[in-house]
N, C-alpha and C positions, 0 to 999 in steps of 0.2 A: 329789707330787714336783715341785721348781720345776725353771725349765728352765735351772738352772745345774747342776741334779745331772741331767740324762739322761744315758743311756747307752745302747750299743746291745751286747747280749749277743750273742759272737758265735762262742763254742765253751767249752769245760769243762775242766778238770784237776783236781786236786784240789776247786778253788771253781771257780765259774764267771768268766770272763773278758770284760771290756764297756771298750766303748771310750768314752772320754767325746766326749759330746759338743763339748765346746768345745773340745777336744783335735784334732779329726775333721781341721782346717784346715792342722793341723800335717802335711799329708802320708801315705803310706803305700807299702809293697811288698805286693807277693799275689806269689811266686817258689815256682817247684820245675817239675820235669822232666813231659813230656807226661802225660799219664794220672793226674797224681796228686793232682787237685783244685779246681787254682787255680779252672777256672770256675764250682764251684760252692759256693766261698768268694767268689767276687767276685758271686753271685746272692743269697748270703743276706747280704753287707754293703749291698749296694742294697736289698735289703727291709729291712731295717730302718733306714738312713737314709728311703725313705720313710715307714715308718710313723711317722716323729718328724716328719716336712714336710719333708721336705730333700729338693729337687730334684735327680736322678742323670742323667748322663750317660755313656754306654759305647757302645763300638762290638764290633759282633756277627759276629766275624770267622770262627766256623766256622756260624752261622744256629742255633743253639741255644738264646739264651736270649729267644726270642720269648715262650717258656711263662710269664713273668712275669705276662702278663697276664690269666692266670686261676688260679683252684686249682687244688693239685696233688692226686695222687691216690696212696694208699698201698703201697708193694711194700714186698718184705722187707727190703732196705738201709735202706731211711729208715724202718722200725718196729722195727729192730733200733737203729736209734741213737736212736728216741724212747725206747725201752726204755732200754738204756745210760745218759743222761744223766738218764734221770727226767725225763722232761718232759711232767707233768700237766695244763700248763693249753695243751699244742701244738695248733694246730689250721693247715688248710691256707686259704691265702687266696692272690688274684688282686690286686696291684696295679696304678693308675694307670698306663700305659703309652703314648706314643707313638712313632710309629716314622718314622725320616728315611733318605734313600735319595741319593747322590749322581745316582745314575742317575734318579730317579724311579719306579723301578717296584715297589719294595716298602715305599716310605713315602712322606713328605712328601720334595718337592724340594730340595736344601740349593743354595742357589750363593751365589759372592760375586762382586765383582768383579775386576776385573785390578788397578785401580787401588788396589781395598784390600789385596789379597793383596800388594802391592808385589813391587822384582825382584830383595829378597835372598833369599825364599822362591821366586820363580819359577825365578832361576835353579838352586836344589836339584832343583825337579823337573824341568826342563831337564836338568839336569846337565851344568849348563854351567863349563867353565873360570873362572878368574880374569880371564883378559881378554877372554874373550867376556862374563861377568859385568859386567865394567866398558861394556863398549858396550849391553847391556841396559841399566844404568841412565842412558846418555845418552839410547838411546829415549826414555827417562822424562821424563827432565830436560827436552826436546825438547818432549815431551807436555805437560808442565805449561807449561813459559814461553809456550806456544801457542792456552792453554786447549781443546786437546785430550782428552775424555773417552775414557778405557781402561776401556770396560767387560767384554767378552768378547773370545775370541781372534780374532773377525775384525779389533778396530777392533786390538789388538797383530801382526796378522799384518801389515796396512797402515800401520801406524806403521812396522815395523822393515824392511818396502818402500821407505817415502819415505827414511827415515833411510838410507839404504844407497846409494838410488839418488840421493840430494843430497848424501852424503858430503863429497864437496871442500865444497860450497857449508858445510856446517856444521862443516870443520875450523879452522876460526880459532877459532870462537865453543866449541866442545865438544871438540875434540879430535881425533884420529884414528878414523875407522869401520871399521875394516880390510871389504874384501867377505866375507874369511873366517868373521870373527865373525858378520856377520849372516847368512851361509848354513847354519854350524850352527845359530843362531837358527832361521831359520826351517825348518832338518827338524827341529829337535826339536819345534817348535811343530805339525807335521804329526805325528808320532812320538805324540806324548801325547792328541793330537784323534782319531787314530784310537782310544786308548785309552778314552776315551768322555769326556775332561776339556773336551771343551767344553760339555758340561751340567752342567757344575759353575761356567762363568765364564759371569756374565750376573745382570740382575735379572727379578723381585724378588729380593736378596739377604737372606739369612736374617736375622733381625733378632733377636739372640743371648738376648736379653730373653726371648724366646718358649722357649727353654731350663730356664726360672728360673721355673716357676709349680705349683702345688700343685690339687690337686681339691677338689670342694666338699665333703667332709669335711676335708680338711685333711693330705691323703697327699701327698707328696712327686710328681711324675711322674717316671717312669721314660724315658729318654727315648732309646733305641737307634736306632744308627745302624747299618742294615744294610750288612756292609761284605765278605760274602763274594767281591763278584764286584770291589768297591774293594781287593783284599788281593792282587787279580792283578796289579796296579803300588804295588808295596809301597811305592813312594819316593813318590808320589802319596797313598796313602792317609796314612802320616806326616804330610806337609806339610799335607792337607788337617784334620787332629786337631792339628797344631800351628800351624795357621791362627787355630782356636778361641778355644785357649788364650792365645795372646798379642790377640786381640779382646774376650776376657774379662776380661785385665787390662788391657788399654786403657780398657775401656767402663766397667766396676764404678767404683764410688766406696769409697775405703779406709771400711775399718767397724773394724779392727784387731783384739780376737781375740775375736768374737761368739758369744752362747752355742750359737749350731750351724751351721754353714756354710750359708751362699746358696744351693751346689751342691757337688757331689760328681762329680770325673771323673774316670773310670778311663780309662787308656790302656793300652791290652791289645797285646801283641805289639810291647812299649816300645825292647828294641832296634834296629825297624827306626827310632825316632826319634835314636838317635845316630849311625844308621851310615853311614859314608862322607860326614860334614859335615864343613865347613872348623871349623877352631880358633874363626874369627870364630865362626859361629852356635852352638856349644858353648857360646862362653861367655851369649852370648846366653839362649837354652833355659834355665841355668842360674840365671841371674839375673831371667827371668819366674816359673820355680818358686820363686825364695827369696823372690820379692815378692808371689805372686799370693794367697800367704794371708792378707796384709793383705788383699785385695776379699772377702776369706772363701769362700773357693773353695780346697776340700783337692782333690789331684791324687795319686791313688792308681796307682801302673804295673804292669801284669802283666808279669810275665817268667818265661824260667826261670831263671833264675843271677841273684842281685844282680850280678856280675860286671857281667851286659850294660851297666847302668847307669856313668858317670864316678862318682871318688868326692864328686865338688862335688855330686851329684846326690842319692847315695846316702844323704850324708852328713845329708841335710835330711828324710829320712823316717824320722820317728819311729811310727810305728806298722805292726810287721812280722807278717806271716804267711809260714813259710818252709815248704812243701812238702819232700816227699823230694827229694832228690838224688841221681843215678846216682853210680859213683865207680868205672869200669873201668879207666880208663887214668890215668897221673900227672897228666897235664891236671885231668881230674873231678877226681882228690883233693886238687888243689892247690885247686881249685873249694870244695869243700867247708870246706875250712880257712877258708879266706876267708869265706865265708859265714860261718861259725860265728863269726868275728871278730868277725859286725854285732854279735852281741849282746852284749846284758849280761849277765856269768858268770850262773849259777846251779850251787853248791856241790856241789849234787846230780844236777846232770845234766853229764854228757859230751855236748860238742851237737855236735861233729864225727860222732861215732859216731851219736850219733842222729840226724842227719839223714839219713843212706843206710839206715834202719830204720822210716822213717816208712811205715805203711803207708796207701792210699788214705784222705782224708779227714782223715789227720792231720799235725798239723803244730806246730809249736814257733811259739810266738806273744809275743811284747811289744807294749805297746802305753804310752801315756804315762800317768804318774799325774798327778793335781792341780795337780801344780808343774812339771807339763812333761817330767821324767825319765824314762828310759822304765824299766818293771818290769822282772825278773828275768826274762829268758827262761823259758817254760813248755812242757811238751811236751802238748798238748792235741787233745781231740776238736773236731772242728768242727759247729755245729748243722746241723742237718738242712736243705735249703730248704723253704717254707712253698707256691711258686710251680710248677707244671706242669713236670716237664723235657724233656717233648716239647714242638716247637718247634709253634707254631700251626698249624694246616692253612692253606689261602690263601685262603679264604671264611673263614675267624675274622679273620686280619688284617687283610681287607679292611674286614671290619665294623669291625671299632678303627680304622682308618685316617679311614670317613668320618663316622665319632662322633665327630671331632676336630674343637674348636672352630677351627682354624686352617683345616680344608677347605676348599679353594677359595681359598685365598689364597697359596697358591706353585704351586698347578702350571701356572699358565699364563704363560710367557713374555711379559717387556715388553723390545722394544726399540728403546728410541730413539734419537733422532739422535744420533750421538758420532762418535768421530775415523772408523772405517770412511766412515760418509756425508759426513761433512764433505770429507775428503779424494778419496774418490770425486765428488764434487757438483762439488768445484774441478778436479779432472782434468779432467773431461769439457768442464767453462764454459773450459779452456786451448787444448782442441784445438779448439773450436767459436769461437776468435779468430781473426782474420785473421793470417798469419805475422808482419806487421810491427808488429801489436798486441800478441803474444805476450809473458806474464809473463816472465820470467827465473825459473831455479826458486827460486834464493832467495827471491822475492816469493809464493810460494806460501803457505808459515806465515803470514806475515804479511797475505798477503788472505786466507785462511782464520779468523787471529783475529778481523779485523772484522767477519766474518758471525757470528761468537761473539759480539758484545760484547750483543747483548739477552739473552742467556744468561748470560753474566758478571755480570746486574744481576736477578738471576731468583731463585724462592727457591732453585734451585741454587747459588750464589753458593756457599756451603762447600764443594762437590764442583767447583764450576769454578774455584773461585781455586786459586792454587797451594797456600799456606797451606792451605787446606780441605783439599786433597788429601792433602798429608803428615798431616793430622792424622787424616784417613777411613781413611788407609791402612794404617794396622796398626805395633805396636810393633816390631816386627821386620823391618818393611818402608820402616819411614823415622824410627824416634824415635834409633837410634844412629848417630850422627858420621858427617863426612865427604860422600863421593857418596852414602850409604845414605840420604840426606833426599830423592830422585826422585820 
């Protein structure tokens, strides 16, 4: 088979059902109501993109599918569906697996920076106003023209201090700082640090590359993000999975539509990614999905309702798997209709009706042909998984953790001198001057940048210039219009 005809078989009807590989990049949904499958259609679409090399990406929000990485073991549900589909040459196996942890404690350390993450995602997790939004990114702006490094929340705790407390002194040059704005600032920046998100700002930052690598047989790595205790700041976890994605399309170099995707990332519990965002970052989100499959990176979303999705969003995933649907109140059946809409007729099936008849496991599936269209909606069985469905014990994980060629290269915190120290260094050198020698505060930045400038000339230079900055910092943090370049 060459590798323009792979395919990855991924449930049964009449014939059996395989998604093409080079199709894979074109997107996808995995949708339907709690209990009815989805996550163990999104187990057996990640096995077998590994098994082809394709690098997987997923976040592991109820701690379930740790069992990836090893074989599963026989019960009567999954011998009743080997039986069912005929499936002679089935056997159970354990894929390539590694495991990443915001927190640290049940994988590899994930962090980025402040800088990168920029402050039109910061302020989402914030959840901050329009015009506290806008004095967040003068911080910024402040920050750069300064050569100020925003690495973790301390050196933005102290940035949006000075900004606040020099206010008059930076209204000509930036604008108004109101005190109000920067006091929601800074409790929400207390608000989310108590959440545990300052182990998420700081380096080493994760170097997304390390997402994107296969085993020495040539398996895809699986690469799960433990995200049960990240799921208790749902607006945090979002931002931190759409942090990713817009660094993967930044980073990737276009390939255009290659015979199997680079990576494969499923974003599971996709609604909280469009909920309560301004228009701005919608459309945003939107236009990294319609692009990012030129980097050749397919971006699969779990949900229960395509509903959750915009239809700008909806409209670009061609390859569907739609679970059951409830359908109690007008609401649901209006749900359903809708749904039944994605697809493309099939003559023979009423798919309103069938999808509040789907029973576990099964589900109504298209997926794209040769030429890009998608098939006829099917009402299909779904394959069995081949992977453990009990989640690891915590001595399994451990061992996979530290069999990990990356061990020992994120868990231990660097950090170095940026705006926190810089700024603290020159406070202290202010008050240890005699009164009548005393800076004026406006001279602060400014003799703060001079202590910067062997830095400014260092191989930091792309992280200390402003330029470097905007361009480190993330597509959605500084490449659209406006004050959004901070």
């Amino acid at each position: 088979m060459t590798t323009q005809a792979v395919s990855l078989t991924i449930a049964k009807a009449k014939d059996e059902i395989s998604l093409l590989a080079r199709m894979a990049n074109r997107h996808g949904l995995i949708a339907g109501a709690t209990g009815t499958g989805k996550t163990v259609t999104l187990r057996v679409m990640a096995e077998a993109f590994s098994k082809i090399g394709v690098p997987v990406f997923m976040a592991d929000v109820k701690g379930d599918l740790s069992g990836l990485a090893v074989p599963g073991v026989e019960n009567t549900v999954i011998a009743d569906r080997i039986k069912t589909l005929r499936l002679t040459d089935f056997a159970f196996a354990g894929y390539p697996t590694a495991f990443w942890d915001v927190f640290g404690e049940q994988g590899l350390p994930v962090r980025t920076t402040i800088s990168e993450m920029g402050p039109l995602l910061l302020s989402r997790i914030l959840d901050l106003n329009e015009t506290q939004s806008g004095v967040l990114n003068l911080v910024f702006k402040i920050a750069d023209d300064n050569g100020l490094l925003l690495l973790d929340l301390k050196d933005l705790r102290a940035m949006v201090q000075f900004a606040g407390d020099q206010a008059e002194q930076f209204r000509t040059e930036y604008g108004n700082i109101s005190a109000a704005s920067i006091g929601a600032i800074q409790r929400n920046l207390l608000a989310i640090e108590e959440q545990g998100a300052n182990r998420f700002f700081g380096e080493p930052a994760l170097n997304l590359q390390d997402l994107i690598q296969t085993d020495t047989s040539g398996k895809g790595i699986i690469n799960i993000l433990t995200a049960d205790k990240l799921m208790q700041s749902p607006r945090l976890y979002a931002t931190v999975l759409l942090w990713m994605l817009s660094e993967l399309f930044e980073q990737l170099p276009e390939v255009g539509d290659p015979p199997k995707p680079k990576l494969v990332f499923f974003f599971d519990e996709a609604h909280l990614l469009f909920a309560d965002v301004s228009q701005t970052l919608e459309e945003k989100i939107e236009q990294v999905v319609r692009l990012i499959r030129s980097k050749g990176v397919g971006v699969y979303f779990v949900t229960q309702n395509p509903l959750d999705l915009p239809e700008t969003v909806l409209g670009q995933l061609g390859n569907r798997v739609q679970h059951a649907l409830r359908a109690f109140t007008p609401r649901d059946q209006k749900a359903v209709r809708a749904a039944a809409e994605t697809f493309r007729p099939n003559p023979k099936l009423k798919v309103a009706k069938a999808i509040t008849e789907l029973a576990v496991g099964e589900a109504l599936v298209s997926v794209l042909d040769e030429k890009g269209s998608p098939t006829m909606v099917e009402r299909a069985l779904m394959y069995p998984p081949r992977s453990r469905l009990n989640p690891l014990t915590a001595e399994e994980r451990t061992q996979i953790i530290r069999n990990s060629v990356l061990y020992g290269h994120y868990e231990k915190t660097v950090d170095r001198e940026s705006a926190y120290e810089k700024l603290k260094a020159r406070t202290e050198e202010i008050k240890a001057e005699p009164a009548e020698g005393k800076s004026k505060p406006s001279e602060v930045l400014s003799q703060t940048g001079e202590i910067l400038g062997a830095m400014a000339k260092s191989a930091a230079h792309a992280i200390g210039s402003q330029l470097g900055r905007q361009i480190i910092r993330g597509v959605l943090g500084s490449m659209f219009g406006g004050t959004k370049k901070r």
